[in-house]
C-alpha atoms as an extended CHARMM CRD file, in Angstrom:
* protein
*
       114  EXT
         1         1  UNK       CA              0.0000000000        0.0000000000        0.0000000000  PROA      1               0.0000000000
         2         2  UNK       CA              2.6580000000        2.8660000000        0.6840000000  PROA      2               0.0000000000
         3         3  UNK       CA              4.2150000000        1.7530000000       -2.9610000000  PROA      3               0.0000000000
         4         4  UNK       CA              0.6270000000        2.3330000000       -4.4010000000  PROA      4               0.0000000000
         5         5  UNK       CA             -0.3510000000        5.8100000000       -1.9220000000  PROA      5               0.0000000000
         6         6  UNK       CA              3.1690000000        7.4550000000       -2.6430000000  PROA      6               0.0000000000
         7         7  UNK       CA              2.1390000000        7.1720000000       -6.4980000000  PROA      7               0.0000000000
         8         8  UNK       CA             -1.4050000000        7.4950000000       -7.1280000000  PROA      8               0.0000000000
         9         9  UNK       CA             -2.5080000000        8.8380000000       -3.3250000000  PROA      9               0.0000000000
        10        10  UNK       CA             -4.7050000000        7.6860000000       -0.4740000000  PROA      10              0.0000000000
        11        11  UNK       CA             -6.9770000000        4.3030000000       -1.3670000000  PROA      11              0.0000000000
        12        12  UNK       CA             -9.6340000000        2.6030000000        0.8660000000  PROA      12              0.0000000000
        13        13  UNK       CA             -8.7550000000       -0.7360000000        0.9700000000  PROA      13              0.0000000000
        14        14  UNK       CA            -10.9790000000       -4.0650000000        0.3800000000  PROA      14              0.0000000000
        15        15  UNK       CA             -8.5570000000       -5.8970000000        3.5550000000  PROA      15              0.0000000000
        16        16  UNK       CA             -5.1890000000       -5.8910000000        5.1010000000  PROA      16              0.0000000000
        17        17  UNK       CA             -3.9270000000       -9.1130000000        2.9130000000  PROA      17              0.0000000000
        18        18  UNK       CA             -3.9540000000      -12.0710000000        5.4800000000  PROA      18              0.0000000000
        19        19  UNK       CA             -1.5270000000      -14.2820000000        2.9670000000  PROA      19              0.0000000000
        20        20  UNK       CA              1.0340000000      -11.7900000000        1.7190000000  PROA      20              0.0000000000
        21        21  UNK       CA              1.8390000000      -10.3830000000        5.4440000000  PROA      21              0.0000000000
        22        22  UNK       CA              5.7420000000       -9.7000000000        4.1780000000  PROA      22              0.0000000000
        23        23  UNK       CA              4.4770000000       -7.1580000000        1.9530000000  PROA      23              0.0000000000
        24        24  UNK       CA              3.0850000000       -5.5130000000        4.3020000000  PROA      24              0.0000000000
        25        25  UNK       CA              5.2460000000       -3.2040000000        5.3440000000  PROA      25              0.0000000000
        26        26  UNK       CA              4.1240000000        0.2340000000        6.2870000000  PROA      26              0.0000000000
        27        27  UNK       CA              7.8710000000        2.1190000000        5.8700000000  PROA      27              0.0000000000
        28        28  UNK       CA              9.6550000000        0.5250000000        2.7440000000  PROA      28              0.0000000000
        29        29  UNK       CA             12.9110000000        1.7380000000        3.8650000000  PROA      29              0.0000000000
        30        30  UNK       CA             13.7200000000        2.8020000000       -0.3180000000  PROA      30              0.0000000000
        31        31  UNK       CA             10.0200000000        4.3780000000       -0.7830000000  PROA      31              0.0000000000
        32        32  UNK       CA             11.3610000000        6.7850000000       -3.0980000000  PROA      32              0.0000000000
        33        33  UNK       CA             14.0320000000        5.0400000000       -4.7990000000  PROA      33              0.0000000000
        34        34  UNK       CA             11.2910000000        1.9400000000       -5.6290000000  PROA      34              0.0000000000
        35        35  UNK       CA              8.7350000000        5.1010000000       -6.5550000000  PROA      35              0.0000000000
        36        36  UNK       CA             11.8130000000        6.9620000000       -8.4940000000  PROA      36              0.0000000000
        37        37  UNK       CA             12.5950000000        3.6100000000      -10.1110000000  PROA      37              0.0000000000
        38        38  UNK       CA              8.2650000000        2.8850000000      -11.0360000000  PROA      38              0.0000000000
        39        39  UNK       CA              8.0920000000        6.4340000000      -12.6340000000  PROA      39              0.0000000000
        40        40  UNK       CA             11.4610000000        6.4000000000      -14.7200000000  PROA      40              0.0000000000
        41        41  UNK       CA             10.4310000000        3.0840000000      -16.2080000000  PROA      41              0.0000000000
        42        42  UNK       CA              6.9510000000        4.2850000000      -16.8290000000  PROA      42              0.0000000000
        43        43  UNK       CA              5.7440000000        1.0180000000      -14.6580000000  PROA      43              0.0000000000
        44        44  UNK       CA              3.0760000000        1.0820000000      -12.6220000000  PROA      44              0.0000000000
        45        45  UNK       CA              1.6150000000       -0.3430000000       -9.1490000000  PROA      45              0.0000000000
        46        46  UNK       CA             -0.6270000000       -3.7680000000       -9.6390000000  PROA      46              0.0000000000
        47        47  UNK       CA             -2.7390000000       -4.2890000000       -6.3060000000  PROA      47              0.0000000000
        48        48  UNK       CA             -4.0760000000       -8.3940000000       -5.8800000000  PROA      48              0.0000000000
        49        49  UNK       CA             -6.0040000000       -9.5120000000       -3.1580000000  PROA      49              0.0000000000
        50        50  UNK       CA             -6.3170000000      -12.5420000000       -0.7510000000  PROA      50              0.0000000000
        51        51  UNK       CA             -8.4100000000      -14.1780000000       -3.3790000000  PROA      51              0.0000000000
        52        52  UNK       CA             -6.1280000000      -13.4220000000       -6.2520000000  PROA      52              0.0000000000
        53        53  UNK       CA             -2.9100000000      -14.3940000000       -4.3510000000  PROA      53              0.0000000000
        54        54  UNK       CA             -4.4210000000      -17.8690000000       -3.7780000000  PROA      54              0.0000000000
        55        55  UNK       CA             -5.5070000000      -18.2820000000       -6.9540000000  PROA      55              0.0000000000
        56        56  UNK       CA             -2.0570000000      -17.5940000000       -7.6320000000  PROA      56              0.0000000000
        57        57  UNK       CA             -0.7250000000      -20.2240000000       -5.3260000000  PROA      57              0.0000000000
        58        58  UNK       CA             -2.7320000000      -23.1280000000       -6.9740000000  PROA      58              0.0000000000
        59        59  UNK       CA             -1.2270000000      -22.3480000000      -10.2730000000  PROA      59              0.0000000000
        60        60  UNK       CA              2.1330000000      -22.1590000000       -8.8780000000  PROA      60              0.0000000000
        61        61  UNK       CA              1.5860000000      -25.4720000000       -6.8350000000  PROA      61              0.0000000000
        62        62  UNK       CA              0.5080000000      -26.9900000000      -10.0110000000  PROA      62              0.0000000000
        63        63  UNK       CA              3.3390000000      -26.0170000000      -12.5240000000  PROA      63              0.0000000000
        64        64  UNK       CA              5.5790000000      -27.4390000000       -9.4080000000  PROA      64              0.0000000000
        65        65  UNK       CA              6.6130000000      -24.3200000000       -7.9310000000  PROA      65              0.0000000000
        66        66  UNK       CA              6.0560000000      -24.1940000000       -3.8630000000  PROA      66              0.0000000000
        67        67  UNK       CA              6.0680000000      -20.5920000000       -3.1500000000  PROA      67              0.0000000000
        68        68  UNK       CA              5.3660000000      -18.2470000000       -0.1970000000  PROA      68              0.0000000000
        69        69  UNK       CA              2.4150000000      -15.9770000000       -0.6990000000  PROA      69              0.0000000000
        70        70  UNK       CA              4.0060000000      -12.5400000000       -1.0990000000  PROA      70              0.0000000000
        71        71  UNK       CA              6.0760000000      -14.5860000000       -3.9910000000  PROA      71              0.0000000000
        72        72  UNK       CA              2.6350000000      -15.1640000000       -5.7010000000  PROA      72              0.0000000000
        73        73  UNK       CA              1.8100000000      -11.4750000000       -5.5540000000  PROA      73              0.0000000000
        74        74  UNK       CA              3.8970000000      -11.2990000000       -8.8730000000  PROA      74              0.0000000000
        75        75  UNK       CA              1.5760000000      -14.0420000000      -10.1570000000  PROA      75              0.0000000000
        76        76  UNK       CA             -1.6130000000      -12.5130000000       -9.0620000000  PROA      76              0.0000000000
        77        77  UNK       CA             -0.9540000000       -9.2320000000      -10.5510000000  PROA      77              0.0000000000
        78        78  UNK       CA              0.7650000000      -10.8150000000      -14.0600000000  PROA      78              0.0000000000
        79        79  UNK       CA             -2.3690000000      -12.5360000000      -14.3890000000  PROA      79              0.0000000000
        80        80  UNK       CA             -4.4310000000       -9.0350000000      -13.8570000000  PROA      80              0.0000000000
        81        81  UNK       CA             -2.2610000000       -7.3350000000      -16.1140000000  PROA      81              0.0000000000
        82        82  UNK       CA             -2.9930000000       -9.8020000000      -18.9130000000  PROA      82              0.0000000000
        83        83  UNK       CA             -6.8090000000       -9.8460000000      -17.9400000000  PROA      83              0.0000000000
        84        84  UNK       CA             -6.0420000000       -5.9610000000      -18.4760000000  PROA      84              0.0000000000
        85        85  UNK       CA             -4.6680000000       -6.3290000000      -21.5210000000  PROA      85              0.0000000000
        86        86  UNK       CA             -1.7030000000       -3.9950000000      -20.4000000000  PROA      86              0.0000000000
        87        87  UNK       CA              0.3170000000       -7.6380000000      -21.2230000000  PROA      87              0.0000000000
        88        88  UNK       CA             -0.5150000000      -10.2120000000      -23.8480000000  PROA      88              0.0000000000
        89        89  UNK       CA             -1.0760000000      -13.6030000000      -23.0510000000  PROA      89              0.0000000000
        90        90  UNK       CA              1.5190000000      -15.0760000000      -25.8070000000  PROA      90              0.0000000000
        91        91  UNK       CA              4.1890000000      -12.3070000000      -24.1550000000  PROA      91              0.0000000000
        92        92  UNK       CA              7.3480000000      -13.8350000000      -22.7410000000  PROA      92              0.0000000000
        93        93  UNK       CA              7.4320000000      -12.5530000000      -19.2930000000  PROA      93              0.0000000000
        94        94  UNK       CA              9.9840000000      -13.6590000000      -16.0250000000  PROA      94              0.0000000000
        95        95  UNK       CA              8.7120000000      -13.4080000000      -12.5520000000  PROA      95              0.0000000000
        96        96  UNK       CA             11.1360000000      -13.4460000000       -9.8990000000  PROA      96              0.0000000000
        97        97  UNK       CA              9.9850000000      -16.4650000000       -6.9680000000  PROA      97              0.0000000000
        98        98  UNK       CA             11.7310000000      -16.0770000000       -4.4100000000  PROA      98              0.0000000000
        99        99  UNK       CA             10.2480000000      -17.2060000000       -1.2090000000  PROA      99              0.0000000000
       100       100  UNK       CA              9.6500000000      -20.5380000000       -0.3470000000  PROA      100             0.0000000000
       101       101  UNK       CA              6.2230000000      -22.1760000000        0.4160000000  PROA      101             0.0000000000
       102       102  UNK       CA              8.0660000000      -23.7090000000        3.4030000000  PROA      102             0.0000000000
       103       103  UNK       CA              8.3380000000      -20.3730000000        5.1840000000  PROA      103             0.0000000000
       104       104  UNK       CA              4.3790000000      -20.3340000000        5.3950000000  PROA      104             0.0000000000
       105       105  UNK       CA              3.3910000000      -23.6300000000        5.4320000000  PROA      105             0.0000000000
       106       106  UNK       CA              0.8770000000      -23.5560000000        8.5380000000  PROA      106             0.0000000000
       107       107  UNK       CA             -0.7200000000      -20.2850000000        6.9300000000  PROA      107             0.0000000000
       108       108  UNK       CA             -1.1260000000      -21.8900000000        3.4400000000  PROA      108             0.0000000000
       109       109  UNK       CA             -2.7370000000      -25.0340000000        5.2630000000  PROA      109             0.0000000000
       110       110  UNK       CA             -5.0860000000      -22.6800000000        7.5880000000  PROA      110             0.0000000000
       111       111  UNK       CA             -6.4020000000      -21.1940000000        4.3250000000  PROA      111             0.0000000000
       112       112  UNK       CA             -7.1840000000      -24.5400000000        2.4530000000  PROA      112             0.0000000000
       113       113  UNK       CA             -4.3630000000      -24.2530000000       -0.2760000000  PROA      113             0.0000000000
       114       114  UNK       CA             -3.4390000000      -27.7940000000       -0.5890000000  PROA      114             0.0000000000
């Protein structure tokens, strides 16, 4: 959310995100070299929810790939992007996974992601 408020302002939000808790961080120590960064590669700020992040999970899980939930934020918001059509479908794109499912295994079980 600070990502997304620094560049666009204030937003009511749906729901704190009870999956992608890492992400949730309310100083980003680099806000404005990650908002410097957004606005010099004309990028923008994706926002997923709890519903899209797990959605995100289960295709991770089955192409193999046992990720945390902040990991699948990239997912969740690749997918919106292409639902967008900011990204087509056929478009080679690389998403960084970099957190383990292991790290969150208890919270992925309490929410029925199996």
């Amino acid at each position: 959310a600070p990502v997304y408020e620094a560049l666009y302002g204030k937003r009511k939000w749906e729901r704190k995100s009870k999956l992608a808790d890492a992400l949730r961080v309310k100083n980003p120590p680099r806000l404005n070299e990650i908002t410097k960064a957004i606005k010099e590669t004309n990028g923008l700020v994706v926002t997923v929810n709890d519903d899209e992040i797990a959605a995100a999970l289960r295709v991770s899980f089955k192409m193999g790939f046992f990720i945390e939930p902040s990991s699948a934020t990239a997912i969740a918001a690749l997918r919106k992007l292409i639902d967008e059509n900011f990204v087509k479908k056929d478009e080679k794109t690389v998403i960084p996974l970099t957190g383990s499912g292991f790290k969150a295994i208890n919270k992925l079980l309490l929410q029925g992601l199996k």
